[in-house]
N, C-alpha and C positions, 0 to 999 in steps of 0.2 A: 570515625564511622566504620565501625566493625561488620565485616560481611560472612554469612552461612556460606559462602561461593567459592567452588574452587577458580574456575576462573570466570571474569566478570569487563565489563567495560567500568574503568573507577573515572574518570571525567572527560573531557572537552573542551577543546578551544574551539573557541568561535570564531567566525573572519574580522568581526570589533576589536579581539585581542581579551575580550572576557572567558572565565572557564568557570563551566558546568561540570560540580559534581554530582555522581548517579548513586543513588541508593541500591537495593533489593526491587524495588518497583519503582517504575518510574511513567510517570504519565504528562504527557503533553493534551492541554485545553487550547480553548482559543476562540476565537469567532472562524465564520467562513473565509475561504481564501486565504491566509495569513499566512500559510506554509508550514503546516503542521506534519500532516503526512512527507513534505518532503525532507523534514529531518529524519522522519525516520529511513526513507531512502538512501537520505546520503550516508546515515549510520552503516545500515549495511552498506553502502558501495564503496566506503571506505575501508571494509572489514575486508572484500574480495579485493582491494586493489584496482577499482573501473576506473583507469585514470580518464576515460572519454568523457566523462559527465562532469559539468560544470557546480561547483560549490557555492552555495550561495547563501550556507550560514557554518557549516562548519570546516577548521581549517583542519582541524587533528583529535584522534581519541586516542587515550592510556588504557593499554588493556596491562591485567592484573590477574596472577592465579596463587592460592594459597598453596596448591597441592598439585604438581605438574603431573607428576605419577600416576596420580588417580585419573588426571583428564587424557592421559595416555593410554593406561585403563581402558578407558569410555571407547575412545578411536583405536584402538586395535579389536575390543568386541565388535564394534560396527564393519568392519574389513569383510569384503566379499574379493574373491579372485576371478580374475577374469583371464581366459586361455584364450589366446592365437595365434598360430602357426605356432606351435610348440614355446611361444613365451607367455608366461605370465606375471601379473602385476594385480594390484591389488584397489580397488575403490572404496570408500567409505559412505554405505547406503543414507547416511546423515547431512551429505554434501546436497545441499539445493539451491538450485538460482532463485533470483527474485520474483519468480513463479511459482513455488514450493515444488517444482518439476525436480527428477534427483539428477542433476549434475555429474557424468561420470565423461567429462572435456578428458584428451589426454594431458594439457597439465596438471589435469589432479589426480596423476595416477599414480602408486606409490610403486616404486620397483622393489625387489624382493630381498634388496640390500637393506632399504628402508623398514621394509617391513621388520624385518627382524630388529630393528633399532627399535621401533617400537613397541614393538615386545619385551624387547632389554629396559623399556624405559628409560631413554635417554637422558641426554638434559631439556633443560627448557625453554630451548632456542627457537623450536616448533610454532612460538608466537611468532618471529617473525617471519615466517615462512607461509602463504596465502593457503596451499594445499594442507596443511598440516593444521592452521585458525579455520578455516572456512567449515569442516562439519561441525563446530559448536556455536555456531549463529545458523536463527532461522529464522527468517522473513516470510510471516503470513499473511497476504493481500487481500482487502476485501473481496478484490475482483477474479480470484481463484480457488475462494473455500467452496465452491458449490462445484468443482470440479475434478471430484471423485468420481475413477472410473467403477461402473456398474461393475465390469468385469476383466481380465489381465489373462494375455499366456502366462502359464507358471514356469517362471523362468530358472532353467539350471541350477544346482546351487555349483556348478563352477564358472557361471555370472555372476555379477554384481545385480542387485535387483534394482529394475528399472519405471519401478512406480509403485505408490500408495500400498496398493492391494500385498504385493512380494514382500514387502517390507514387514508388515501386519505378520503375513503368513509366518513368515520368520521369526519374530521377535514375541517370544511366548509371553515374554512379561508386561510388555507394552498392549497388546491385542488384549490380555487380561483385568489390563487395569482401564484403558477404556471400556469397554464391555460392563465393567461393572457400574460405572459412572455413569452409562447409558441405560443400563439397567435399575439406579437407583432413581435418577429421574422421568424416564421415559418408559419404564417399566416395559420395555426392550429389550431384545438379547443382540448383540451384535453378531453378524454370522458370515464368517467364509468358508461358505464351499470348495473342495477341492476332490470328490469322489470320482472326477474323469479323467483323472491323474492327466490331464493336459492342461484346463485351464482352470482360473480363480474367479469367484464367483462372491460379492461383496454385498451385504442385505442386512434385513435385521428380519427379529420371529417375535413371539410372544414366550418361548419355551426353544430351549436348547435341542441343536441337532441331535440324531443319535448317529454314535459313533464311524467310521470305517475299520474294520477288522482288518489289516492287513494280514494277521496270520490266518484269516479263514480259508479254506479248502475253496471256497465258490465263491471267486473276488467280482464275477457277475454281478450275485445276488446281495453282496454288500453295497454294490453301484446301485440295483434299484431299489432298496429298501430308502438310500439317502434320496433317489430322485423322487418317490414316492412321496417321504417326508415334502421335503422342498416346494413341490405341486402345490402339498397345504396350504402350507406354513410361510415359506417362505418369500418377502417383498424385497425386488431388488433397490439398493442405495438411491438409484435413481430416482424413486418410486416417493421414497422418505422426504418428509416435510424439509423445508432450505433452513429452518431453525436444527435440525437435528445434525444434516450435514456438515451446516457452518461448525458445531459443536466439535465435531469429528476431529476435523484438519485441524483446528486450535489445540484441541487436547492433545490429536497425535505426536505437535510438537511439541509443548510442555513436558509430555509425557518421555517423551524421545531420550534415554538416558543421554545419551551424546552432545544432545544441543545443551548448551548451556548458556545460551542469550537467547530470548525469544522474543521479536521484535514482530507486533501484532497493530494491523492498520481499522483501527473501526471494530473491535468486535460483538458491539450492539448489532450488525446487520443481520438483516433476515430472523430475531428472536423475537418473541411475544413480549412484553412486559414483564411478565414475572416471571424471564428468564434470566432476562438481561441482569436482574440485581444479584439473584443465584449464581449467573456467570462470571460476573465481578467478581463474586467471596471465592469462589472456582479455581479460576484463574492466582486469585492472588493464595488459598492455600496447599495447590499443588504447588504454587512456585516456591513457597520457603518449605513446605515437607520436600520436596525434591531436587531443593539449593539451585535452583536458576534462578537469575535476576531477569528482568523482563522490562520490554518499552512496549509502549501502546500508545494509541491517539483515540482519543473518543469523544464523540459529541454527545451521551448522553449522560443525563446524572443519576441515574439509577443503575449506571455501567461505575461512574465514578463512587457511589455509594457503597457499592455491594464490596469496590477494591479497600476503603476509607475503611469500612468497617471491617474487613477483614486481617488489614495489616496496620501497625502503625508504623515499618518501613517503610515510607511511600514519599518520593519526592512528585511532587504536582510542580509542574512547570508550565506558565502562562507565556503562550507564543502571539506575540502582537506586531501589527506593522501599519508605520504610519503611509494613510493615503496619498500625503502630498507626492512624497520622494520614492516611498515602494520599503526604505526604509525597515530593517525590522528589529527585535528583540526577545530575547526569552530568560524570564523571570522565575524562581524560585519564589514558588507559594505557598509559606506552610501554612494550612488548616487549622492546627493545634494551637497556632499563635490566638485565634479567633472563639469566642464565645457559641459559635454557630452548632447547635446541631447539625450533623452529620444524616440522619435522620430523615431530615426535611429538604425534600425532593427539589424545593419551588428554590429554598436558597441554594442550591447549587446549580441551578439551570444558568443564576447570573455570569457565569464562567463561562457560557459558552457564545456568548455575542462580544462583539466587540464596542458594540456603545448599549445599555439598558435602561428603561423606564421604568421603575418600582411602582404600583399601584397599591390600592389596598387590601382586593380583593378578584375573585375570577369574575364577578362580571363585570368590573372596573377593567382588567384588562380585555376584556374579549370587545368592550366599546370603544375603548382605545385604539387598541390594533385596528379593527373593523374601519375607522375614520382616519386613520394618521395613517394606515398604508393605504391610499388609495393612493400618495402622494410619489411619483418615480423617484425623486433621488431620496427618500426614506427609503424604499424596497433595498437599494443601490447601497445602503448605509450599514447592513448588518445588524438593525436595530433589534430589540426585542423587548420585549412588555412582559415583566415579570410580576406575579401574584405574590403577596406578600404573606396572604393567609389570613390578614385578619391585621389591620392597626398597626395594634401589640408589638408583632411578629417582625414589625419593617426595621428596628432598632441591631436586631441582628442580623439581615443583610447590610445596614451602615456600616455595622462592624468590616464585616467582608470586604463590603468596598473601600474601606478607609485602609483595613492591615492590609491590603492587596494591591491597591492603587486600581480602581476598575473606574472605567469611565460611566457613569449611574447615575442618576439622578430621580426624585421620589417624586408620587403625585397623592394629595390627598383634599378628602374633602374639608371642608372650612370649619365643621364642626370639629377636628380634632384641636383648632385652635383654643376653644371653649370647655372643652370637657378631657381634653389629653394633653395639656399644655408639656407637661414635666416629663411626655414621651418625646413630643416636641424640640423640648432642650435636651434633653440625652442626645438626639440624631443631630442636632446641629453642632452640640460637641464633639461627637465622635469624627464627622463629615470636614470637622477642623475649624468649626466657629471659634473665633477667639477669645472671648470672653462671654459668660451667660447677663453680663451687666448690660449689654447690647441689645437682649429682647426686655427690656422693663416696661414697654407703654403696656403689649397686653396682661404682662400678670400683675400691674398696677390697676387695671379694669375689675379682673378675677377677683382679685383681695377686695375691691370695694363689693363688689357683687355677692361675696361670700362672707359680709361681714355680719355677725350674729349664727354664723353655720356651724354646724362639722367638717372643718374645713380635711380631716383627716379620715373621713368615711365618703369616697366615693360615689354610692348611691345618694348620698346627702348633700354630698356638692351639685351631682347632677339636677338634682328637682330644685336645688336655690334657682341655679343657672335657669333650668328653666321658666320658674314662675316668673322669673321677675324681667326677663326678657321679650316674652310671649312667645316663646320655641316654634319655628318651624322649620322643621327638618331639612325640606326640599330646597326652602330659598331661603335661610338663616340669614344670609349676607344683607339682605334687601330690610328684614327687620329695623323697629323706631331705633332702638340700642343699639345696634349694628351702626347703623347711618349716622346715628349722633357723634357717637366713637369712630366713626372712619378714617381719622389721618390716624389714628393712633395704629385701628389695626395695619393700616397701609404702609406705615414706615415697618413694624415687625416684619411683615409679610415681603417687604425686600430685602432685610436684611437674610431671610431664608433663601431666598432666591440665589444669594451670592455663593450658597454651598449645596445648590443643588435641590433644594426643598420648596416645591411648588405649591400653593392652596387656590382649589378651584375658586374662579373668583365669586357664585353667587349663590353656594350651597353646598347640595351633595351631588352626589352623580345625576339624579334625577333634575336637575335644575337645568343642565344643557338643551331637553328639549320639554317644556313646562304641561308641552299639548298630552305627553303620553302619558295616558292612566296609568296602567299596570306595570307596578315596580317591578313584580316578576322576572317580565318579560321585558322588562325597559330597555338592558343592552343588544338586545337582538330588532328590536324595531324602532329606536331612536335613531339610528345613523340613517335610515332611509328620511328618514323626519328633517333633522336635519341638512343634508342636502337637497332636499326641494324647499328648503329658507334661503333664503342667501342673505340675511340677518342671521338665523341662528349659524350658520356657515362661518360668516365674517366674526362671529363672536369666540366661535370656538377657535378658528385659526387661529386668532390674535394670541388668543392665551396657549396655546399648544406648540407656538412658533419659540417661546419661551425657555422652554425645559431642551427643544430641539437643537436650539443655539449654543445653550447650554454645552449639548453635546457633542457642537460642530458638523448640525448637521443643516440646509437649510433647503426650507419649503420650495419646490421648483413651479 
């Protein structure tokens, strides 16, 4: 595994005694609660040395630089001096605690012996030294990217600068390159004032400040020409949307030459939709144009999308823990193993629950969910009802949960026994059926049904099927052919059950409540239908308790 990185975290042990190797990107999935975010915490607190915090999945990381020189480089440009009482010493504006606040503790302060070592570029012993690793990691919080200050004293430059704004103001290349990122998306200028030569002033414009003239004769009149502007033009940070802000602090570190691990918690929060998939690609092509390796935890998949498609560096790592014991584990999941578009949104939502229900389609899940969480230890279960998109489509989520091992299980209506058989067997192979010699009673039905057909023309199977059955859609199951043929389809129909693959037992979705007209709108007014039945109630539990069990979850 060859890395663009000068230096980099290259694995992990775990407290099981297994070890995790890290790519270029690296992303932790999961269901809720499983302990996602606090890998990433202990990565960092293991990086600072916090021997106070308790470990409770990792025991050790290898950190790894190609190039010590260059990351020597990095942390001598970042060196700000700091004077008092006639000593000085030096801090590196890149040093943040687990706040992205900047760090300038007196053990991380370099003395002037130091300093000049790193300037000499020493050796590359510096890794194991906390003060000398700590400004190339940086830990960005969900709970702190909204907390950029509007405005900062402009502090010394024989300080160290002591927040956001200072740092910005300083580092011409970083201020430039966000700004323009800002500018491509949000058709924004990023703007800090600084024309009262005391304090800094952080916003964004539609169009660039004008200038301050330091050489002018009337440094007055240069003051209110920029306050003038400002008046306009100018919205303070504050002011700006929590997608824009969130953007900021993530960037600034990516951006950060110095940091060279950027360890990011959630950064779907606070973005629109068609942010989140832009910031994935974002994220994952500053990190290889600007050789950091990166961790992140994300619950969304259009966060995981936009990284998929952007790199094929990318270790995806599925973090799980069993309920009984608290129990946990994290798996290596490659994507690439899998037939799956990348693409489709629905198939990668199944990564982020810990036990899932496959449906057919959106208003198959939205009836589902609607009736099966009413139920408390379902809510309690991490369950989730995924859309398939269409039939067709559910073959490639099997895949997913079969290369991956996810806990899944499918729901479909009865008519794909009929008319989808050979998608049928694809998913029960894939799901680890043993043999396809195991479903014969129904496509020994089909082949009689289809004798004299085009048995190789689809639309020609379908109209045999249905003439000679007398088709109804709704309640197919209840039909003369249905009923004549009942143990036959009843023994297939458990044999799918053993791998997960459930058929509703008396039709299609619209069978569960027979009173409601309108297919339309069937899944938004059948669940009140049926809960004032306590038949149609009793009918649906039975068969829903099935798939549940399935998943180790049960009805309270």
């Amino acid at each position: 595994m060859c890395s663009l990185f000068d230096m980099r975290i290259k694995s992990s042990e775990l407290l099981d005694g297994k070890t995790i190797e890290f790519d270029d990107i690296n992303v932790f999935i999961g269901g809720n609660n499983v302990g996602k975010t606090t890998i990433l915490l202990e990565i960092f607190s293991k990086i600072i040395a916090d021997g106070n915090r308790r470990y409770r999945w990792l025991s050790d990381l290898t950190y790894d630089t190609n190039n010590y020189k260059t990351d020597l480089q990095h942390l001598y440009d970042s060196l700000t001096r700091r004077i008092e009482q006639n000593k000085t010493t030096y801090y590196s504006h890149s040093t943040r605690n687990m706040r992205g606040q900047i760090d300038s503790s007196n053990d991380l302060a370099f003395t002037g012996e130091e300093h000049q070592q790193i300037m000499n570029k020493g050796e590359a012993i510096f890794l194991n030294e906390v003060k000398y690793r700590r400004p190339f990691f940086s830990f960005v919080s969900c709970e702190d990217r909204l907390g950029i200050p509007e405005s900062s004293d402009k502090v010394a430059y024989y300080q160290p600068a002591s927040d956001p704004i200072n740092v910005l103001h300083r580092s011409g290349d970083l201020y430039t390159d966000i700004d323009k990122i800002i500018h491509d998306r949000f058709n924004s200028r990023l703007v800090i004032l600084d024309h009262t030569g005391r304090d800094l002033r952080l916003g964004y414009s539609h169009k660039p400040p004008p200038k301050f003239d330091h050489s002018a004769d009337n440094k007055q009149h240069e003051f209110e020409k920029i306050q003038r502007w400002s008046e306009d033009n100018f919205t303070p940070i504050i002011e700006a949307g929590h997608g824009m802000r969130s953007m900021i602090k993530i960037l600034a570190s990516i951006l950060d030459p110095v940091n060279q691990v950027v360890i990011i918690d959630e950064p779907e929060l606070h973005l629109y939709p068609s942010h989140k998939y832009w910031l994935g690609q974002e994220v994952t092509k500053l990190a290889l144009k600007k050789k950091k390796q990166v961790f992140l935890v994300t619950h969304d998949p259009l966060i995981l999308r936009g990284i998929l498609d952007g790199s094929n560096r990318t270790n995806v790592f599925l973090v799980e823990r069993d309920d009984a014991d608290s129990t946990g584990q994290v798996r290596s999941c490659s994507l690439e193993k899998t037939k799956v578009s990348k693409n489709q949104d629905q198939y990668l939502q199944i990564l982020f629950y810990r036990r899932s229900i496959v449906v057919e389609g959106a208003a198959d899940r939205y009836f589902y969910q609607n009736l099966v969480t009413d139920n408390k230890s379902v809510n309690e279960s991490d369950l989730g009802f995924i859309s398939a998109g269409g039939k067709g489509n559910a073959k490639h989520i099997a895949e997913l949960v079969s290369n991956i091992g996810l806990k899944a299980c499918f729901i479909f209506d009865y008519d794909v026994l009929l008319f989808d058989f050979e998608l049928i067997e694809s998913i029960y192979t894939t799901l680890g059926g043993d043999d396809l010699n195991d479903l014969t009673n129904i496509k020994t039905i089909l082949n009689e049904l289809l004798n004299g057909s085009d048995k190789d023309d689809p639309k020609e199977r379908s109209r045999a099927i249905k003439k000679k059955i007398a088709w109804d859609k709704k309640n197919c199951a209840s039909s003369k052919f249905i009923t004549e043929h009942e143990l036959s389809f009843r023994k297939d129909i458990d044999i799918l059950k053993k791998v997960g693959v459930f058929i509703v037992p008396n039709g299609a979705l619209e069978s569960w409540a027979p009173g409601v007209e309108s297919s339309a709108r069937f899944a938004e007014e059948a669940p009140d239908v049926i809960r004032s039945n306590p038949a149609l109630m009793k009918a649906f539990n039975e068969f829903v308790n099935e798939p549940l069990t399935y998943l180790g979850v049960k009805l309270s």
